[in-house]
N, C-alpha and C positions, 0 to 999 in steps of 0.2 A: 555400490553407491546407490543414492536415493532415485526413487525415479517420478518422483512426484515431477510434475513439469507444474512451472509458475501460470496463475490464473489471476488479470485482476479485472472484476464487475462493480460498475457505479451502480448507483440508483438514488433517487432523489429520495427526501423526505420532509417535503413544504410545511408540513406542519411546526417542525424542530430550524427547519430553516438552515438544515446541514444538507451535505453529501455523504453518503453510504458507501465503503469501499470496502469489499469480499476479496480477499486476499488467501490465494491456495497456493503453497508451495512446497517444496521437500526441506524440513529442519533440521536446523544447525547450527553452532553455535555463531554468534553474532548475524541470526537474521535480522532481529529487532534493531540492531545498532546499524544494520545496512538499510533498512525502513525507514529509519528515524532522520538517520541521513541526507534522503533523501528527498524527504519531507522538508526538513529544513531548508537544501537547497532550493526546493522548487517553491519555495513558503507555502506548506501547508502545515496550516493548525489545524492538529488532533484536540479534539472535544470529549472524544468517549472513543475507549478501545475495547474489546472480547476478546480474548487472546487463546487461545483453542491449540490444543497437542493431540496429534491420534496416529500414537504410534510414531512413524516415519512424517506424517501431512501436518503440515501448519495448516489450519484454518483462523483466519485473526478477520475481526469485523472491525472498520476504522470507521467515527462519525466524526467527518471532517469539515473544515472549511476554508476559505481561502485569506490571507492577511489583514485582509479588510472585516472579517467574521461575517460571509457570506460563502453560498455553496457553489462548488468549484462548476465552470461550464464547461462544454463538450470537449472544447479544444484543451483545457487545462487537464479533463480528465485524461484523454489520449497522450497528455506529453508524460504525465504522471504516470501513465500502464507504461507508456514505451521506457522511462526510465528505471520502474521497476525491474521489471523483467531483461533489462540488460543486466542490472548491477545481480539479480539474484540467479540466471541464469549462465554467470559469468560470460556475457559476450563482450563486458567489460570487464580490463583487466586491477582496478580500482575501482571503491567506490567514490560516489559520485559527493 
């Protein structure tokens, strides 16, 4: 099994007026569609994605924002890592 453990880092980018989200985790089929998912639930609009295979590692860059077409704030990012990382870590047992 894969051992890549899920990673997700924000970072601003004022000038584009998005959020920057680094998404590392071990690949499979239906990550994107657990991503996407979960995105939707938490209303984030994706603007621009990089979507990166290496090997076993997903590395995906997401420029995001949040419903309103503004970038996401600290507490939205944190609810957004902590649901990532259950639904792709399985500590949940659907997604979200």
């Amino acid at each position: 099994m894969f051992t890549t453990k899920t990673s997700v880092d924000f970072a601003e980018s004022p000038s584009q007026n998005l959020t920057v989200m680094e998404l590392v985790a071990a690949d499979r089929p239906g990550l994107l569609s657990k991503v996407g998912q979960t995105f939707i639930k938490l209303g984030v609009d994706i603007q621009t994605a990089k979507i990166m295979t290496i090997g076993e590692r997903a590395e995906d860059v997401f420029y995001i924002t949040d419903e309103s077409g503004n970038p996401l704030g600290s507490d939205a990012q944190d609810q957004l890592r902590s649901a990532l990382i259950d639904v792709l870590d399985n500590k949940i047992s659907q997604a979200v």
